[in-house]
FILO-900594 format. One record per atom (N, C-alpha, C, O): z negated, y, x negated; atom name. Coordinates in steps of 0.02 Angstrom, whole numbers, plus 50000, padded with zeros to 5 digits. Layout:
N
Z:Y:X:CA
...
***
This chain:
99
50000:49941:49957:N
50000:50000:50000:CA
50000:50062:49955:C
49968:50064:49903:O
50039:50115:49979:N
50049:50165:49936:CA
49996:50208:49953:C
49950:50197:49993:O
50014:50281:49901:N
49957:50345:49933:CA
49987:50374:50009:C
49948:50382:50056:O
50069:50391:50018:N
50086:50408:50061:CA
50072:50342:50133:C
50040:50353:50184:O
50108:50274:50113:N
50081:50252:50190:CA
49985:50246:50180:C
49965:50228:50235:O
49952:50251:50153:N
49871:50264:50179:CA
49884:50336:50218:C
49869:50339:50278:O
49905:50380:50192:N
49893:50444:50218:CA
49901:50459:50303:C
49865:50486:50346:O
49975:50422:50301:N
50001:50418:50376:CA
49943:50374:50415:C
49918:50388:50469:O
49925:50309:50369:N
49880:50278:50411:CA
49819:50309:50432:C
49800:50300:50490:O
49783:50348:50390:N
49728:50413:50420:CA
49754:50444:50491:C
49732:50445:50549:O
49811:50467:50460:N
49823:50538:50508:CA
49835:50477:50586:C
49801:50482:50638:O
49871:50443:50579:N
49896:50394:50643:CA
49803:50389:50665:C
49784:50411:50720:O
49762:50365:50624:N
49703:50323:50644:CA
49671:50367:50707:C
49660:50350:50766:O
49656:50452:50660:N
49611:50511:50681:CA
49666:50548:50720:C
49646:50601:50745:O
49743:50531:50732:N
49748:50600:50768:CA
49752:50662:50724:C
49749:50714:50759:O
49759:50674:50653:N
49764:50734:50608:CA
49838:50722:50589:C
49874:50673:50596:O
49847:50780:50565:N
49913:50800:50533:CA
49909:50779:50456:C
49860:50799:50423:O
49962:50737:50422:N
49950:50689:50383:CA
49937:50771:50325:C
49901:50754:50277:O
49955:50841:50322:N
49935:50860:50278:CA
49852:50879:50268:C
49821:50887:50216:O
49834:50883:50326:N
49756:50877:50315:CA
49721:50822:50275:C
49678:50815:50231:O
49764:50788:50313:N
49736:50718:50269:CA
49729:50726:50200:C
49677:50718:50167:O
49799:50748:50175:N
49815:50746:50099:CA
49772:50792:50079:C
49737:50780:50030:O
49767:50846:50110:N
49706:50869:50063:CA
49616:50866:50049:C
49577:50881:50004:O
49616:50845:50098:N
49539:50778:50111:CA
49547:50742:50059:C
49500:50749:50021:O
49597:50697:50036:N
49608:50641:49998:CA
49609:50664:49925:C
49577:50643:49877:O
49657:50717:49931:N
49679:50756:49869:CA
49580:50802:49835:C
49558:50821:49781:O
49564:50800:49878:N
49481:50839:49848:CA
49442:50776:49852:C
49390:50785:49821:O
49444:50731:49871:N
49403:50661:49855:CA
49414:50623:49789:C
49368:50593:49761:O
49480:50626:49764:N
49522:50598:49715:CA
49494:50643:49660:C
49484:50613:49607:O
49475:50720:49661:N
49475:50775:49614:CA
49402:50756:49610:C
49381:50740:49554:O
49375:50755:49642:N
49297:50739:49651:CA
49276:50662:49590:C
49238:50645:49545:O
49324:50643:49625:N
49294:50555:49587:CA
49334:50570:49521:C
49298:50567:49471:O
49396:50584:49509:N
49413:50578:49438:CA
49344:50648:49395:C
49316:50637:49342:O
49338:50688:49419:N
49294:50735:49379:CA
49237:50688:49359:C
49220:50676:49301:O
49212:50666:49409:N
49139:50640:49416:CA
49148:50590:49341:C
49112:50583:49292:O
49208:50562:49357:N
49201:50493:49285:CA
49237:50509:49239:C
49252:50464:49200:O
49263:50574:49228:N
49286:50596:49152:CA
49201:50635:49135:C
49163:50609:49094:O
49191:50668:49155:N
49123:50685:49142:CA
49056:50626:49123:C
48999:50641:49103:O
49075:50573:49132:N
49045:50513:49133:CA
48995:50483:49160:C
48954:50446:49134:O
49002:50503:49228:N
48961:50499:49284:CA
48971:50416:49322:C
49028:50397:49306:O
48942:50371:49358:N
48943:50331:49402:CA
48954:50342:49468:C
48918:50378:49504:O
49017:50304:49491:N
49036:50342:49570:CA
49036:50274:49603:C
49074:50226:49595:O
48976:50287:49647:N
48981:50223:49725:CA
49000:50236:49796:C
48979:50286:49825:O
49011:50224:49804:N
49063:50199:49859:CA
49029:50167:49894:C
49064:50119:49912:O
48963:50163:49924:N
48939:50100:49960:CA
48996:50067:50006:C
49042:50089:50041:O
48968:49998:49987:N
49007:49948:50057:CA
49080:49933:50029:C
49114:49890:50056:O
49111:49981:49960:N
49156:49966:49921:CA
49158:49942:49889:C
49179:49885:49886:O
49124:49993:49823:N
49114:49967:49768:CA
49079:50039:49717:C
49056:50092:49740:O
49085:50022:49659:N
49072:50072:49600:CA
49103:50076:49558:C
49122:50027:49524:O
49123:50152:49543:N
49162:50157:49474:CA
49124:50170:49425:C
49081:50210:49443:O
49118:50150:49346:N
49097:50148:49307:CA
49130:50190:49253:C
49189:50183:49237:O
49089:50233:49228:N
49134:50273:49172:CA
49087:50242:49101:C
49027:50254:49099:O
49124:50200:49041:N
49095:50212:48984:CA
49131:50223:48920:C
49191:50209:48913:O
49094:50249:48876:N
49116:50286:48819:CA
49134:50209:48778:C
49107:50155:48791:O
49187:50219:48726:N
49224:50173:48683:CA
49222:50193:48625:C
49274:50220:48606:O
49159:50190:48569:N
49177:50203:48512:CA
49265:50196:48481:C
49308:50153:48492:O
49267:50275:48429:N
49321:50253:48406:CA
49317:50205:48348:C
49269:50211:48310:O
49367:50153:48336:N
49391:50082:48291:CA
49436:50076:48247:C
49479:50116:48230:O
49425:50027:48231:N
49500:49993:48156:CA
49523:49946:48198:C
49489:49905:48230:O
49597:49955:48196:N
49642:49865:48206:CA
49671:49874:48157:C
49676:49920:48117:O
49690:49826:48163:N
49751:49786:48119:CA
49789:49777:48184:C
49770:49770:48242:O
49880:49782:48140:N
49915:49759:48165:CA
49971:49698:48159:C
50015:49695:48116:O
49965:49668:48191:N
49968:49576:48195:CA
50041:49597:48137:C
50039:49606:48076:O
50069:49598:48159:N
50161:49605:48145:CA
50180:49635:48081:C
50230:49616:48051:O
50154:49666:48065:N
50130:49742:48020:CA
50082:49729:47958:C
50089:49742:47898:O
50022:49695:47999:N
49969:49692:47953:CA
49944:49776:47927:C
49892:49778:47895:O
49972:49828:47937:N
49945:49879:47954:CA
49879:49892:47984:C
49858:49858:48031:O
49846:49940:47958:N
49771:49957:47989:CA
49781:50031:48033:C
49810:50081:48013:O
49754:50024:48083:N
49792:50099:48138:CA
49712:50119:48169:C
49688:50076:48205:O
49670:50183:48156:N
49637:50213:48191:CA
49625:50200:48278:C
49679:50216:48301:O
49596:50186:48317:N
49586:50214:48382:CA
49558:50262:48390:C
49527:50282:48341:O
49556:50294:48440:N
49494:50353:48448:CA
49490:50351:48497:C
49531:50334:48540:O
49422:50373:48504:N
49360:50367:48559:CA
49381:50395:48602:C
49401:50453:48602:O
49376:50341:48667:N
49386:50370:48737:CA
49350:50327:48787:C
49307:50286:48769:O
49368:50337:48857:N
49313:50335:48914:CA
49350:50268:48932:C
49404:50257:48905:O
49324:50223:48976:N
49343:50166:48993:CA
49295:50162:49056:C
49234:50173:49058:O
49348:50141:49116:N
49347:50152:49176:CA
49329:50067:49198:C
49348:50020:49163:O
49306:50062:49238:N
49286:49982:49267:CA
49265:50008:49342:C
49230:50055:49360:O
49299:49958:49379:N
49275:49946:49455:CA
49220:49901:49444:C
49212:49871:49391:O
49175:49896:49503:N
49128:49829:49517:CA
49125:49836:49593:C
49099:49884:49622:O
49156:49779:49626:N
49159:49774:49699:CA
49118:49753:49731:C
49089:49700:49719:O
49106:49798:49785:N
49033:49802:49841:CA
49021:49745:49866:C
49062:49699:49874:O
48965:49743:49880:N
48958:49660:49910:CA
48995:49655:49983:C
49022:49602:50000:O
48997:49725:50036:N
49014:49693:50078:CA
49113:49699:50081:C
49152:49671:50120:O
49126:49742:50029:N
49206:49720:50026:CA
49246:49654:50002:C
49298:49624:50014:O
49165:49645:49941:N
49173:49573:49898:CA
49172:49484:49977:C
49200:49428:49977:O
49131:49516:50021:N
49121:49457:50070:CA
49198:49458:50086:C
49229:49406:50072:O
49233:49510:50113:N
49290:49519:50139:CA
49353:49487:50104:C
49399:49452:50125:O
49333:49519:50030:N
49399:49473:49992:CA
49385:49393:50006:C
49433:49361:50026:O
49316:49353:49994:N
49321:49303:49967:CA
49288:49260:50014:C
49263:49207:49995:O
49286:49280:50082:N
49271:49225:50134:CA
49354:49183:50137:C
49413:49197:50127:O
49316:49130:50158:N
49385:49075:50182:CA
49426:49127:50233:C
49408:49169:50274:O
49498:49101:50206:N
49561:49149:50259:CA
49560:49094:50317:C
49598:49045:50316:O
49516:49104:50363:N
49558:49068:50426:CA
49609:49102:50484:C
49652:49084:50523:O
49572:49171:50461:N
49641:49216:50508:CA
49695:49239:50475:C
49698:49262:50418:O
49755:49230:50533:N
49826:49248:50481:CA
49812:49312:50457:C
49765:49344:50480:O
49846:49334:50416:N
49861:49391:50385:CA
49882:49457:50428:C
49917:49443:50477:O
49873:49504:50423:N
49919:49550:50458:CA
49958:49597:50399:C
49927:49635:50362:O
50010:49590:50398:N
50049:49604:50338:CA
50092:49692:50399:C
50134:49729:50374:O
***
C-alpha cells in the first residue's frame, strides 16, 4: 500500500478531503522523523515502537579489494512490533484475505 492510496483511504474512511489528510500525515511523519533523528523513542501503542540508536563510527575491509574503508557514525532506526498488531500478524489465517 502506498502513501497516496492510505491517504484516499483516510479521507474515504472520515469524510475529509484527501488534502487535509496529507497534511495531518505530512506533520505526523515530520513529528516522528524529528523525534528519531534527535534520538528519541517513538510508540505507537497497539503498533509498535521506533527505536533510534547511535552506531559508532568503524573499519571494514573490503572483501574484493581487501581495502580498509572508514564508516562514520550514524543513527540506526529499528521497528519493534506492538503486541496487539504482533497478535494480528501472527494469529492463524482462517479468514480469506481482503486484498
Amino acid at each position: 500500500m502506498t502513501r497516496e492510496e492510505i491517504l484516499a483511504e483516510v479521507a474515504r474512511a472520515h469524510k475529509m478531503p484527501v488534502e487535509r489528510i496529507r497534511q495531518v500525515t505530512n506533520t505526523f511523519f515530520s513529528l516522528l522523523g524529528n523525534a528519531l533523528a534527535a534520538g528519541d523513542t517513538v510508540e505507537v501503542r497497539r503498533f509498535g515502537t521506533f527505536i533510534s540508536k547511535p552506531v559508532q563510527a568503524h573499519e571494514i575491509t573490503i572483501a574484493w579489494t581487501g581495502k580498509r574503508h572508514m564508516v562514520p557514525a550514524r543513527r540506526k532506526i529499528s521497528f519493534r512490533v506492538g503486541k496487539k498488531l504482533a497478535e494480528r500478524l501472527w494469529r492463524q489465517d482462517d479468514a480469506p484475505r481482503q486484498d
